[in-house]
NULONU-453563 format. One record per atom (N, C-alpha, C): residue number from 1; x, y, z; residue in one letter. Coordinates in steps of 0.001 Angstrom, whole numbers, plus 500000, padded with zeros to 6 digits. Layout:
% residues N
+-------+--------+--------+--------+-------+
! romar !   east !  north !     up ! vexfi !
+-------+--------+--------+--------+-------+
!   NUM !      X !      Y !      Z !     a !
...
+-------+--------+--------+--------+-------+
***
This chain:
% residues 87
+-------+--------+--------+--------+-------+
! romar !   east !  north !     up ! vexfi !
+-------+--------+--------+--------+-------+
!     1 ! 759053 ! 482520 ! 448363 !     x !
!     1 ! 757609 ! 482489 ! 448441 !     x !
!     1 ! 757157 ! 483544 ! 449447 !     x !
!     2 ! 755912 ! 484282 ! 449370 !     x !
!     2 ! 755401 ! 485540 ! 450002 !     x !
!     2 ! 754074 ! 484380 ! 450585 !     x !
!     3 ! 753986 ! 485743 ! 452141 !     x !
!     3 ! 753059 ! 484754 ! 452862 !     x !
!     3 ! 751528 ! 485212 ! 451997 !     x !
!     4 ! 750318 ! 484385 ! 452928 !     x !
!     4 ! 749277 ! 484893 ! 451815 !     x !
!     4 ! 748690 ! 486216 ! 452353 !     x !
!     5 ! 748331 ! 487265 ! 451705 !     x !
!     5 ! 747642 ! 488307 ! 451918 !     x !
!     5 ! 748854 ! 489778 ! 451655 !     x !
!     6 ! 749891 ! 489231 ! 451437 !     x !
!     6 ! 750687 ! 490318 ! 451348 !     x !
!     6 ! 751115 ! 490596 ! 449900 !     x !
!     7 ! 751142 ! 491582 ! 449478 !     x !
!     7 ! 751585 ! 491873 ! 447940 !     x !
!     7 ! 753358 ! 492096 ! 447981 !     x !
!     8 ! 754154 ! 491076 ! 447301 !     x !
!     8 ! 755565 ! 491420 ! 447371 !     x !
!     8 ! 756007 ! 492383 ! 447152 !     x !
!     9 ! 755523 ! 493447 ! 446382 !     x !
!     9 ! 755897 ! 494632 ! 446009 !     x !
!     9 ! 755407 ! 495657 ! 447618 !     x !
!    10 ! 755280 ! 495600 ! 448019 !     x !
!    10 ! 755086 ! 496698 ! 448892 !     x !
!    10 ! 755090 ! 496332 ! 450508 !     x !
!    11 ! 756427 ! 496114 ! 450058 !     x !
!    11 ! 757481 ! 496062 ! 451901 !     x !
!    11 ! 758469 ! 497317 ! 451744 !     x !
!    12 ! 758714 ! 498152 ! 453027 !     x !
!    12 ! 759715 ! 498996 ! 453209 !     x !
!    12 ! 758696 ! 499924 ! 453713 !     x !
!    13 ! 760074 ! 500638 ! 453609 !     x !
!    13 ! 759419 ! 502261 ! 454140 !     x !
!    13 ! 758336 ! 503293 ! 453421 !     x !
!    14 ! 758634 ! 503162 ! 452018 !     x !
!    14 ! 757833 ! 503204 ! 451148 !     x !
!    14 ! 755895 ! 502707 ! 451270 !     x !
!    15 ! 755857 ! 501500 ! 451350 !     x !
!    15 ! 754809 ! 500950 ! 451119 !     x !
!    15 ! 754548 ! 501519 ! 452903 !     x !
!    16 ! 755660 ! 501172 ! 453737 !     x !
!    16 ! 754648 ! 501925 ! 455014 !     x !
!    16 ! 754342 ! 503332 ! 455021 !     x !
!    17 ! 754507 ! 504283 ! 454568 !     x !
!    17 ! 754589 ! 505778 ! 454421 !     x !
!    17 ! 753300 ! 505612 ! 453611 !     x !
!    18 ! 752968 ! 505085 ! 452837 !     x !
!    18 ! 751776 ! 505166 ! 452064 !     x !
!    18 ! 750751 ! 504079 ! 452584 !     x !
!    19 ! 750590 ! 503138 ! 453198 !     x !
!    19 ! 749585 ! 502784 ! 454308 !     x !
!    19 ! 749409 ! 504236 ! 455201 !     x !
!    20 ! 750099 ! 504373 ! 455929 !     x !
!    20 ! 750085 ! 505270 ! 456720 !     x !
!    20 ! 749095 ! 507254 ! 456598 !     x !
!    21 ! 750031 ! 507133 ! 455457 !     x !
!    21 ! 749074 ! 508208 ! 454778 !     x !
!    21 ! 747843 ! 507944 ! 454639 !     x !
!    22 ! 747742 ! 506791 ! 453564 !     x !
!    22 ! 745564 ! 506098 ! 453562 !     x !
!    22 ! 745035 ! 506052 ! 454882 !     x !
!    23 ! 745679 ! 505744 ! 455845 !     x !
!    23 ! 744743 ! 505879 ! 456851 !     x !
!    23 ! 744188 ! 506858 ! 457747 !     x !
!    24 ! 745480 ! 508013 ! 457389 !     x !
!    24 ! 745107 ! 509249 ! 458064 !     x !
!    24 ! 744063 ! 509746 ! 457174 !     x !
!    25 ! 744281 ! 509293 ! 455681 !     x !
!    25 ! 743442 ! 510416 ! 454831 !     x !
!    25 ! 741993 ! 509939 ! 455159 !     x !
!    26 ! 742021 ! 507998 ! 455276 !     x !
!    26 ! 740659 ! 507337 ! 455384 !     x !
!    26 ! 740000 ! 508027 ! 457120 !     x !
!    27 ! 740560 ! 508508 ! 458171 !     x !
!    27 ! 740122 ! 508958 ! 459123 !     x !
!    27 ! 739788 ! 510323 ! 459202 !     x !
!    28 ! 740207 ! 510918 ! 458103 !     x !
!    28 ! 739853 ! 512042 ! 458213 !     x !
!    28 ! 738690 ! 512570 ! 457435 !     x !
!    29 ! 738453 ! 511871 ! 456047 !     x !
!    29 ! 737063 ! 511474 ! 455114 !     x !
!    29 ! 736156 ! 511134 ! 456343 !     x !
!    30 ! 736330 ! 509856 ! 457262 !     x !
!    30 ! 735306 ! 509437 ! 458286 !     x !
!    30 ! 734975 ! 510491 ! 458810 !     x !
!    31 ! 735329 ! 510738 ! 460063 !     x !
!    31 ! 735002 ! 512547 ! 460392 !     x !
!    31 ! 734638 ! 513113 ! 459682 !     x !
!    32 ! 734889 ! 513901 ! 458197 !     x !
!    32 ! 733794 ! 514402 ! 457834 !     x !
!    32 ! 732310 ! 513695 ! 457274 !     x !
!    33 ! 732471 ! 512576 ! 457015 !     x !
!    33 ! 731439 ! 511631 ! 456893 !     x !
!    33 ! 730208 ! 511416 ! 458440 !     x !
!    34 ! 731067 ! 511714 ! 459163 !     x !
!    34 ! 730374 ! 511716 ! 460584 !     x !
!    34 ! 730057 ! 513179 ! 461063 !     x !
!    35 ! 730915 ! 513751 ! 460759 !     x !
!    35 ! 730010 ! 515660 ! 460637 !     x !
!    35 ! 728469 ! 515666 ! 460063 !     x !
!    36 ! 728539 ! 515133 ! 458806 !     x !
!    36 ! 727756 ! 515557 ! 457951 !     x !
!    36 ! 726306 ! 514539 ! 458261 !     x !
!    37 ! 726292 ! 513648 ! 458820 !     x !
!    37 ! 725606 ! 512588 ! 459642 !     x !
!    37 ! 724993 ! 513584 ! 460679 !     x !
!    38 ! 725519 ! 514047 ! 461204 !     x !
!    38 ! 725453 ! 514757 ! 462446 !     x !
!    38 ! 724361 ! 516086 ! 462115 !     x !
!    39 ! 724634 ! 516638 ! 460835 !     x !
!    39 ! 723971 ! 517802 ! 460605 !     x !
!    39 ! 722576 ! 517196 ! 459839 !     x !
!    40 ! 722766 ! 516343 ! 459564 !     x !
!    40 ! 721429 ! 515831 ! 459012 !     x !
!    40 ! 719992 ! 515352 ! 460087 !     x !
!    41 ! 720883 ! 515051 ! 461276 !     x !
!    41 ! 719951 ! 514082 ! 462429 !     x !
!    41 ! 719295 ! 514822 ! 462722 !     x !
!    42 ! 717949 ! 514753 ! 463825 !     x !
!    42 ! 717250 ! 515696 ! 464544 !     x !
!    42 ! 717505 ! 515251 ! 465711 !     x !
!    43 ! 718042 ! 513892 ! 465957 !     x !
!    43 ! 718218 ! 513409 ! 467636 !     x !
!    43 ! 719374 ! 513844 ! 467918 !     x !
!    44 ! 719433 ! 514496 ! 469078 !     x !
!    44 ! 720547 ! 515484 ! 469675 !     x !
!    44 ! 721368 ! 514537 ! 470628 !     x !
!    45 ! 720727 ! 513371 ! 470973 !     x !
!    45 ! 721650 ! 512468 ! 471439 !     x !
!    45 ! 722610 ! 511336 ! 470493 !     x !
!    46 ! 721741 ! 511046 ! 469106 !     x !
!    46 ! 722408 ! 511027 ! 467842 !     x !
!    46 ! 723357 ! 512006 ! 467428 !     x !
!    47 ! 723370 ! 513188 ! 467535 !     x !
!    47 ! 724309 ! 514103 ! 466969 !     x !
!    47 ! 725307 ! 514499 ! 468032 !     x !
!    48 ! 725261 ! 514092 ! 469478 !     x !
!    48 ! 725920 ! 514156 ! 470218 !     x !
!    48 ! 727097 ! 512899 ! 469790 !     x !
!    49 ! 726779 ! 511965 ! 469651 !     x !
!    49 ! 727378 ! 510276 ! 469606 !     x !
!    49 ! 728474 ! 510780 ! 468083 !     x !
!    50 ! 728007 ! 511251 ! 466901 !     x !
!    50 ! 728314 ! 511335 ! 466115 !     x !
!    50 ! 729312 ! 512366 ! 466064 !     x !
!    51 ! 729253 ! 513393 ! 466669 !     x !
!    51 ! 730378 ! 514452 ! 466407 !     x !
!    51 ! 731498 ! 513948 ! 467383 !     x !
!    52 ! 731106 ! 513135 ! 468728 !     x !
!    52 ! 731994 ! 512829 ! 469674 !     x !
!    52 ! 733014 ! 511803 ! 468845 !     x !
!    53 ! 732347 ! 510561 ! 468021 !     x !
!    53 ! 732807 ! 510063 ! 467152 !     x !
!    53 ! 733875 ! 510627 ! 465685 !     x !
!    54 ! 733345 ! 511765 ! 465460 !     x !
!    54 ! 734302 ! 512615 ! 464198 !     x !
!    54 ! 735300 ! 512737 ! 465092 !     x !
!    55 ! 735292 ! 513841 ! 466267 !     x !
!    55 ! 736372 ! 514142 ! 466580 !     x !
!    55 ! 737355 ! 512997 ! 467351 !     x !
!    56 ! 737125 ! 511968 ! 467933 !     x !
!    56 ! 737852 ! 510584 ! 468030 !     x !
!    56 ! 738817 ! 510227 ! 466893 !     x !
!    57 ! 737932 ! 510460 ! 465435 !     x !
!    57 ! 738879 ! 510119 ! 464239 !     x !
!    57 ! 739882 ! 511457 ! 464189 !     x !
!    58 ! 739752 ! 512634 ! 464174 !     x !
!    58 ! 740399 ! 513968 ! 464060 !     x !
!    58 ! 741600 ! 513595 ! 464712 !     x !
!    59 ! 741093 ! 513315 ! 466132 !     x !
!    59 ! 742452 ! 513291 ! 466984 !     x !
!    59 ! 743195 ! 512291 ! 466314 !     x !
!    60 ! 742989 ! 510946 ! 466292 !     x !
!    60 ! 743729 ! 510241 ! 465903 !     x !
!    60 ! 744427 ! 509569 ! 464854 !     x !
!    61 ! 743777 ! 511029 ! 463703 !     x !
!    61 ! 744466 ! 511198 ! 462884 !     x !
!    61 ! 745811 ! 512604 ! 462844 !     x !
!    62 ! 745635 ! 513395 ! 463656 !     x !
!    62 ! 746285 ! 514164 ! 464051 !     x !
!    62 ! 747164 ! 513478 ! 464871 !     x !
!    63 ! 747555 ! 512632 ! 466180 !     x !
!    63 ! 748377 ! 511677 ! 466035 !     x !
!    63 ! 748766 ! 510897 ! 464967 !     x !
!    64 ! 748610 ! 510496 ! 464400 !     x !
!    64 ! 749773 ! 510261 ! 463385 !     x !
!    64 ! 750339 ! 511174 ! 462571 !     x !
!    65 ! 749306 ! 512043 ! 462105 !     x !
!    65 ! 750210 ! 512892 ! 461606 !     x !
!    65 ! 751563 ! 513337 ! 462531 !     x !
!    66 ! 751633 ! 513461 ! 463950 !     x !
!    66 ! 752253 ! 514118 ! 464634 !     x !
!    66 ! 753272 ! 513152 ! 464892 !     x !
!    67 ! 753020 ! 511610 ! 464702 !     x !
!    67 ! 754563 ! 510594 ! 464132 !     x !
!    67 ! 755382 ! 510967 ! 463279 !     x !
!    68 ! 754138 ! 510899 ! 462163 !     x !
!    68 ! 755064 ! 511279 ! 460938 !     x !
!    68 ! 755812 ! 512455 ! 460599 !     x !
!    69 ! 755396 ! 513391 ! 461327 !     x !
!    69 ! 756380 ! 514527 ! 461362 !     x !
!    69 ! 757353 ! 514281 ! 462069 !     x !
!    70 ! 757635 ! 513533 ! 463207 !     x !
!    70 ! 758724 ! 513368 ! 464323 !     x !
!    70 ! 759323 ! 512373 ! 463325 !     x !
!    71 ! 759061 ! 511927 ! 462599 !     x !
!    71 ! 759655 ! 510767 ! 461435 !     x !
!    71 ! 760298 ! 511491 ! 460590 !     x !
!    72 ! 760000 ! 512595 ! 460293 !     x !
!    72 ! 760597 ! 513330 ! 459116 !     x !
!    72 ! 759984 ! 512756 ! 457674 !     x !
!    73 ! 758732 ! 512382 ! 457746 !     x !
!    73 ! 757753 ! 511969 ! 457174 !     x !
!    73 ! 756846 ! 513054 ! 456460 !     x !
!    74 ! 756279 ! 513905 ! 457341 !     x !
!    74 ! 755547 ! 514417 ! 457200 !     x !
!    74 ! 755329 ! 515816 ! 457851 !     x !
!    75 ! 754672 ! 516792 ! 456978 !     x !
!    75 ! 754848 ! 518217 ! 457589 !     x !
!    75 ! 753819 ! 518624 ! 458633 !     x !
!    76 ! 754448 ! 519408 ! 460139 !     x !
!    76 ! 753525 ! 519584 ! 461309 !     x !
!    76 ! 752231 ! 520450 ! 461239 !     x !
!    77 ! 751511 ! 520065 ! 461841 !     x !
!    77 ! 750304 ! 521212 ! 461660 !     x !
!    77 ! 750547 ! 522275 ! 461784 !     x !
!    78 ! 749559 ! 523199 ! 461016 !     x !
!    78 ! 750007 ! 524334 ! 461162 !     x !
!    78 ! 749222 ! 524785 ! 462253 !     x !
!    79 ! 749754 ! 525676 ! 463067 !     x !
!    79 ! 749472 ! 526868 ! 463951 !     x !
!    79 ! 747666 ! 527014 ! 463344 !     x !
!    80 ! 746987 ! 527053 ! 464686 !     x !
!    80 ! 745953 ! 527888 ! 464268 !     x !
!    80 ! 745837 ! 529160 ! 464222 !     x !
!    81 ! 745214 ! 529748 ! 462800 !     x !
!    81 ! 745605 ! 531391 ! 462553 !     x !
!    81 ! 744667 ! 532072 ! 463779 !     x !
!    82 ! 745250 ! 533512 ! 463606 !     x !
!    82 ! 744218 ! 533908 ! 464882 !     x !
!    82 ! 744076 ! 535532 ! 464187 !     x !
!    83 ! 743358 ! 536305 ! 464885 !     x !
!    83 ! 742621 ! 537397 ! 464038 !     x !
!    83 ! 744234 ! 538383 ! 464135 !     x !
!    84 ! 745033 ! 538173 ! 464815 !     x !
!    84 ! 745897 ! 539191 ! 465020 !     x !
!    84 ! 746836 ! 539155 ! 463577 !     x !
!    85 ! 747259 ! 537570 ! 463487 !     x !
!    85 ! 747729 ! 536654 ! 462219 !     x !
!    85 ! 747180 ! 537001 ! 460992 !     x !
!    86 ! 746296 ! 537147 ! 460899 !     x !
!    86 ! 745437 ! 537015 ! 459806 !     x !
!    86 ! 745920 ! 538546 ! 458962 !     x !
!    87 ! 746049 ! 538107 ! 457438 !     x !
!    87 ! 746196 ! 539634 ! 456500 !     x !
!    87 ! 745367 ! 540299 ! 456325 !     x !
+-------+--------+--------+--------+-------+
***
């Protein structure tokens, strides 16, 4: 018998690798959901709250990403390009 709220099919590493992923992807949709909030407002203390808020989700979706790469999960960010980089 499975406890209640859990689907038997999705225990392991598997089903955690893919939680894991939804939530980086769901934090990173938020942030831009909270960008775009931000560009709409006229209150600058509203659009202050709101971008401080995107980037809260950024980071901490960028931590995990930065598990899951030390996991061998997932691939590291890339380098930010810079004009020297650039073709």
């Amino acid at each position: 018998m499975t406890s209640a709220g859990r689907d038997p099919g999705s225990t392991g590493p598997a089903a955690e690798l893919s939680e894991e992923l939804r939530r980086m992807a769901l934090l990173l949709e938020t942030a831009a959901v909270l960008d775009l909030r931000a560009q709409r407002t006229t209150d600058p203390r509203q659009v202050a709250v709101l971008r401080r808020r995107a980037e809260q989700r950024r980071q901490e979706a960028g931590r995990l990403r930065e598990h899951l790469a030390a996991c061998g999960r997932a691939l590291p960010p890339r380098a930010p390009r810079t004009a020297a980089s650039a073709p």
